[in-house]
LUMDO-207986 format. One line per 5 residues: their letters; for each residue x, y, z of C-alpha. Coordinates in steps of 0.5 Angstrom, whole numbers, plus 500, padded with zeros to 3 digits. Each point is the difference from the previous one (the first is absolute). Layout:
<sites>
a> X Y Z  ...
</sites>
This chain:
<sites>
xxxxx> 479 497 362  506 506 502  506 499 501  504 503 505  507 502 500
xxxxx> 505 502 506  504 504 498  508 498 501  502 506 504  494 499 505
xxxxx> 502 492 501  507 503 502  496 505 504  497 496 505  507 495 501
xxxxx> 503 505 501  495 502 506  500 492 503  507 499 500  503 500 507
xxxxx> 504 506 501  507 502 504  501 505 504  507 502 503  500 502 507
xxxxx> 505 506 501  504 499 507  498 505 506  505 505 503  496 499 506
xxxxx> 500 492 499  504 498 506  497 497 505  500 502 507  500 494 506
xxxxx> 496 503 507  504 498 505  503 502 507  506 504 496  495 504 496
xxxxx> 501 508 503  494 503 503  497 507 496  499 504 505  496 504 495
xxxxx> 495 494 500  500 499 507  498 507 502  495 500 495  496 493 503
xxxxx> 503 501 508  493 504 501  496 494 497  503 495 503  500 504 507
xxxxx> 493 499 498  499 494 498  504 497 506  496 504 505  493 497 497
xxxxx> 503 493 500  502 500 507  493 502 503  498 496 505  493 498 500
xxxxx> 498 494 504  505 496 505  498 492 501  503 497 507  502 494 498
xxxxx> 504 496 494  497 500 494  504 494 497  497 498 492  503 492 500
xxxxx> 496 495 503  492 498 500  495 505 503  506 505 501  498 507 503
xxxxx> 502 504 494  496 494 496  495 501 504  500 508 500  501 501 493
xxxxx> 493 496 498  497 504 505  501 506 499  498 499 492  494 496 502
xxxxx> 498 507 505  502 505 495  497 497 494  494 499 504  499 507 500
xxxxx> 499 501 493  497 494 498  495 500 506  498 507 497  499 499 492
xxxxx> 497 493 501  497 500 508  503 493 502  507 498 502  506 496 497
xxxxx> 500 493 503  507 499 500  507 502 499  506 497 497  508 502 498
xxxxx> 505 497 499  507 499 504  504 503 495  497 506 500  501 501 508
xxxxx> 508 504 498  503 499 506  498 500 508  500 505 506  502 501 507
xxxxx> 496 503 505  500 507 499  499 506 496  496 500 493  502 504 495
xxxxx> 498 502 493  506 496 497  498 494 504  494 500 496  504 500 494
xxxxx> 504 495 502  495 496 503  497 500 493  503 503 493  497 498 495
xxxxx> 494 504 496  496 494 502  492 502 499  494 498 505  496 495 496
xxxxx> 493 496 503  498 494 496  495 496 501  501 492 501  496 494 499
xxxxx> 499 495 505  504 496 497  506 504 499  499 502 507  502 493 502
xxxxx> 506 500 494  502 508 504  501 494 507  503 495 496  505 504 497
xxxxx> 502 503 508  500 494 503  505 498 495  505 506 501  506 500 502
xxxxx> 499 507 502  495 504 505  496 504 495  497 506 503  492 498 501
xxxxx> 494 503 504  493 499 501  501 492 499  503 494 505  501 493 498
xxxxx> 503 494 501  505 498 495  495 496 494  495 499 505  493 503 496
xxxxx> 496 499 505  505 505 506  499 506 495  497 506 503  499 507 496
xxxxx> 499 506 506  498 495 505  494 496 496  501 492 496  503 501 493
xxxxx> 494 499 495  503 495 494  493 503 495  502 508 503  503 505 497
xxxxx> 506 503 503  504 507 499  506 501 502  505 506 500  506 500 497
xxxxx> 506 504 495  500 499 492  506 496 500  498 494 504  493 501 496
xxxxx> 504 499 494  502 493 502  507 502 504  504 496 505  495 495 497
xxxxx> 495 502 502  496 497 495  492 500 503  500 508 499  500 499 492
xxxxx> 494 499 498  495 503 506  492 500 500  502 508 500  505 506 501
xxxxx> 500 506 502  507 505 501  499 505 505  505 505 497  505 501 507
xxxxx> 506 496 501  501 495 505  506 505 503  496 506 501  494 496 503
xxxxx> 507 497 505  500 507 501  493 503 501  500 494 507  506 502 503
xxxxx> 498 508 499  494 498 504  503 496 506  505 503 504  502 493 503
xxxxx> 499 493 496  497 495 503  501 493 496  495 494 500  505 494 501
xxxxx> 494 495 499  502 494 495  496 500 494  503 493 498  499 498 506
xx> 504 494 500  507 503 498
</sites>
């Protein structure tokens, strides 16, 4: 048998190398910090070098593109804008999916707290849009079971909060009330809904999205299928049918 033997220079070697080290951070002139607050003097050398942009962008925002006639409030059960919001995406998101797959979507579901704000009649512009919806939410449409659809009612009818849905009506925890786009829920059918990545993720705890037969994402954020409908209707006209029809 060989022997080995490590040379002591070596040993010291990789100590050295696995010992922690320290290093000294040398302080920076430039180390003071600087609070934004209303006392900060404006740089009009900044300020000329944005002015063209910010003209621009104000000029886009303030766009009107579609006027609605009525309140659209959020709060509330079957609300116009809840009513609106799961409309216009069940439209849209028809539109691309019809094309890739020949069949429609079922249903559309939301959430309240996606719904930012409410609306007077009036005007809409391309920063209500922005408002209305601000995050960089996706489209997704999945596809439920029977048994999660009824899971989808139970967890509606039990909300403290009008949650934006379209091409399904019910009665509160009533199975046998359900209607998807006018025809008797099917326990042993297969249903698609449309909806965004967040809420298909599990959020506001919506916990029936999780584990879907099948999911699809459509590659268009829920914000710009909003403003694809308003671009296409000079004047919106709200469905104020209840979906939950005993609230």
């Amino acid at each position: 048998m060989k022997n080995f033997s490590i040379p002591i220079v070596l040993i010291l070697m990789i100590l050295e190398a696995c010992a922690p080290k320290i290093y000294q951070v040398q302080k920076s002139e430039f180390s003071e910090n600087t609070s934004i607050t209303a006392d900060l003097e404006e740089d009009e050398t900044i300020n000329a070098l944005i002015a063209p942009y910010k003209r621009e962008l104000q000029e886009t925002m303030d766009k009107t593109i579609s006027y609605t006639p009525i309140d659209l409030p959020k709060d509330g059960f079957n609300s116009p804008l809840a009513n609106l919001n799961c409309d216009m995406v069940l439209e849209e998101s028809n539109l691309i999916y019809e094309k890739k797959h020949h069949q429609k979507i079922d249903i559309c579901v939301l959430n309240w707290g996606g719904i930012r704000r409410s609306f007077t009649a009036g005007d809409l512009t391309v920063k209500n849009v922005f408002e209305l919806m601000p995050f960089e939410n996706e489209v997704v449409v999945i596809t439920l079971s029977g048994k999660q659809i009824l899971e989808l009612v139970k967890y509606m009818s039990e909300s403290s909060f009008g949650h934006p849905l379209s091409g399904i009506q019910f009665v509160s925890n009533d199975e046998s009330s359900i209607l998807i786009d006018g025809e008797k829920f099917d326990p042993n059918k297969n249903y698609t809904v449309v909806t965004n990545d967040f809420l298909q993720k599990g959020g506001d705890q919506m916990n029936f999205f999780e584990n879907p037969v099948s999911a699809e994402n459509l590659g268009i954020k829920q914000r710009d299928l909003i403003m694809n409908y308003f671009g296409k209707h000079d004047t919106i006209h709200v469905n104020l049918d209840k979906r939950i029809l005993d609230k």
